[in-house]
C-alpha positions in Angstrom: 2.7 -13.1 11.2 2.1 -12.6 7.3 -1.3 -13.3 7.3 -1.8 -10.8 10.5 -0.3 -8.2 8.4 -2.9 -8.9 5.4 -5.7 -8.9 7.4 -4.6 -5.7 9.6 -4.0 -3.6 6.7 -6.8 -4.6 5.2 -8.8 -3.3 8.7 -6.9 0.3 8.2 -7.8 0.5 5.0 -11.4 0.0 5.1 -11.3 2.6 8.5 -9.6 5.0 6.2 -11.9 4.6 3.2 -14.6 4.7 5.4 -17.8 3.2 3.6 -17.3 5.8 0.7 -16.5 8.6 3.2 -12.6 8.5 3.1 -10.6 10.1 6.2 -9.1 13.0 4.1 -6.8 14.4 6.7 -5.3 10.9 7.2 -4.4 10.0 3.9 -3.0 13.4 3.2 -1.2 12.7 5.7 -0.1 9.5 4.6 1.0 10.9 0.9 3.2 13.6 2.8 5.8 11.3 4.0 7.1 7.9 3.4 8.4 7.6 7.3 5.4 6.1 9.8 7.4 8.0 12.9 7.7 11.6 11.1 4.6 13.7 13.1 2.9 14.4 9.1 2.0 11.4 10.0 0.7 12.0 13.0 -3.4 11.6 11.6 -2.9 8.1 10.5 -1.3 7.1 13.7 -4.9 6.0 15.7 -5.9 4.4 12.8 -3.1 1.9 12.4 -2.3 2.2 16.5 -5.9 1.3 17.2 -5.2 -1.6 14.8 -1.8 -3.3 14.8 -1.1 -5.9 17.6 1.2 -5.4 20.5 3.7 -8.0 18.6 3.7 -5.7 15.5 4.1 -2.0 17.8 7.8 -1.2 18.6 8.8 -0.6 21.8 11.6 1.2 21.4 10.8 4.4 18.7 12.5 2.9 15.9 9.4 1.3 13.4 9.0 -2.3 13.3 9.2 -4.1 10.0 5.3 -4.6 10.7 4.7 -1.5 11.0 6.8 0.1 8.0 4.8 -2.5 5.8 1.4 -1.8 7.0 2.2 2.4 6.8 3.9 1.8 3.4 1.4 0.4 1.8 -1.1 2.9 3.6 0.5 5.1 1.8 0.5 3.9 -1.7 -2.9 3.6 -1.0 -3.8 7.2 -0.7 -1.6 7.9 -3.4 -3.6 5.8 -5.4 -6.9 7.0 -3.9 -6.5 10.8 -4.0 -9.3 12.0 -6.6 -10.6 8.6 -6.9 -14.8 7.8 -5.9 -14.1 4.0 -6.0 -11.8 2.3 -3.3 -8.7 2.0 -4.6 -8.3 -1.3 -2.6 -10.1 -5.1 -2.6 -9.3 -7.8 -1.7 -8.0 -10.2 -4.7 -9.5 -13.3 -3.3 -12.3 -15.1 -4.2 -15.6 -13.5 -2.3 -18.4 -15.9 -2.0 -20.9 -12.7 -3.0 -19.4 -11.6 -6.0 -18.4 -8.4 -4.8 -15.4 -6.8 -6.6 -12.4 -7.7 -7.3 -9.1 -6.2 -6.4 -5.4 -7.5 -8.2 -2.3 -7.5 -7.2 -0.1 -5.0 -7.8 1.8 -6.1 -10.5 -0.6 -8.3 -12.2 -2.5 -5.1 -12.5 0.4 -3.3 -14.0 1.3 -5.9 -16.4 -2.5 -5.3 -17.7 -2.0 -1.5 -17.8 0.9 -2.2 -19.6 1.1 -1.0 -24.1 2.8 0.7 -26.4 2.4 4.0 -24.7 4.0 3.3 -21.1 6.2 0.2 -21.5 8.8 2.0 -21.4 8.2 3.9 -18.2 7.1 0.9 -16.7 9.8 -1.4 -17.5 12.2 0.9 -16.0 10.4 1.2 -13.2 10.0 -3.1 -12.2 13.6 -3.3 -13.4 14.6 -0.4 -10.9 12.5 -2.6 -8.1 14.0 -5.9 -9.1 17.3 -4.6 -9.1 17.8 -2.8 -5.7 18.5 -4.4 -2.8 17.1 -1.4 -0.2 13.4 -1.5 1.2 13.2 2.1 1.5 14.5 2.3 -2.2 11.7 0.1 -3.7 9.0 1.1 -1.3 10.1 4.6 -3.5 10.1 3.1 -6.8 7.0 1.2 -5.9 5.3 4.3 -5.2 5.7 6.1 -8.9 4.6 2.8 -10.4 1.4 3.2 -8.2 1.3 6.7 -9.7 2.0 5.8 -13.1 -1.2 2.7 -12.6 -3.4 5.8 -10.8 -2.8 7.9 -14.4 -4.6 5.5 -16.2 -8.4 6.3 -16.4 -9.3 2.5 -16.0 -7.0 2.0 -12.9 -8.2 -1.6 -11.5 -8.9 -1.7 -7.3 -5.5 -3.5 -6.2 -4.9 -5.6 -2.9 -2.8 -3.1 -0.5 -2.9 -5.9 2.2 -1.1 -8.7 0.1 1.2 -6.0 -1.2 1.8 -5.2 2.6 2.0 -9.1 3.5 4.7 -9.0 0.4 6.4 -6.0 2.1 7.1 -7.5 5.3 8.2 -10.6 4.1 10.8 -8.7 1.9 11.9 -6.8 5.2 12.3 -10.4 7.1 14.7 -11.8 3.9 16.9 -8.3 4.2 17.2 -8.9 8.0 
């Protein structure tokens, strides 16, 4: 199911950007809460619903680890996109056309990283590394993508492997 996850957050994303035309509402929505289930985020919902499979969808009203990693990283995502004209997201893979690039999260920060924010940023990977809760580095992921989105040359990063990363870290807590 990892690669599902990839490629459906990859298909939100590119309905939420939009061709250039992002869905506004829906990722404002998506930076007002870090919970997929709490009504804010009730404009995202037939983007991802209209997306997920019924193997990811819970059937019970608590989220499925699918869907916490698909909405999380929908959310760092608008984080990172808010004020931005380029998509904050691509694919890191190779593309037969040369299109652009995206990086992964953290190779991109280790290439943001200098003298001015190693410090911040250190702090930050250590405070991932070392906690053992999702929700808790799901948080701390989001201020590193806030601390990456400060910089004026923030690169495009891949959302979908960081949400293919995200569920696998759920399955090895479970």
């Amino acid at each position: 199911m990892n690669q599902e996850i990839r490629q459906v957050t990859a298909h939100v994303l590119r309905a939420l950007y939009q061709d250039g035309h992002p869905n506004t509402a829906a990722l404002a929505s998506a930076r007002s809460t870090t919970s997929f289930t709490s009504p804010r985020a009730q404009a995202v919902w037939p983007v991802m619903l209209a997306s997920l499979t019924p193997q990811m969808l819970s059937h019970q009203g608590q989220s499925t680890a699918a869907e916490m990693a698909v909405y999380a990283t929908v959310r760092l995502f608008a984080i990172h996109q808010q004020g931005q004209s380029v998509c904050a997201y691509a694919p890191a893979t190779h593309q037969q056309d040369n299109a652009t690039k995206g990086t992964e999260l953290f190779k991109a920060l280790a290439k943001f990283r200098n003298a001015d924010n190693q410090q911040a940023l250190d702090r930050r990977v250590r405070s991932v590394l070392s906690t053992g809760n999702v929700a808790s580095i799901l948080n701390e992921l989001s201020h590193l993508v806030k601390i990456l989105k400060a910089s004026k040359r923030a690169p495009q990063v891949d959302y979908a492997q960081l949400a293919q990363d995200v569920y696998g870290l759920q399955q090895n807590y479970q």
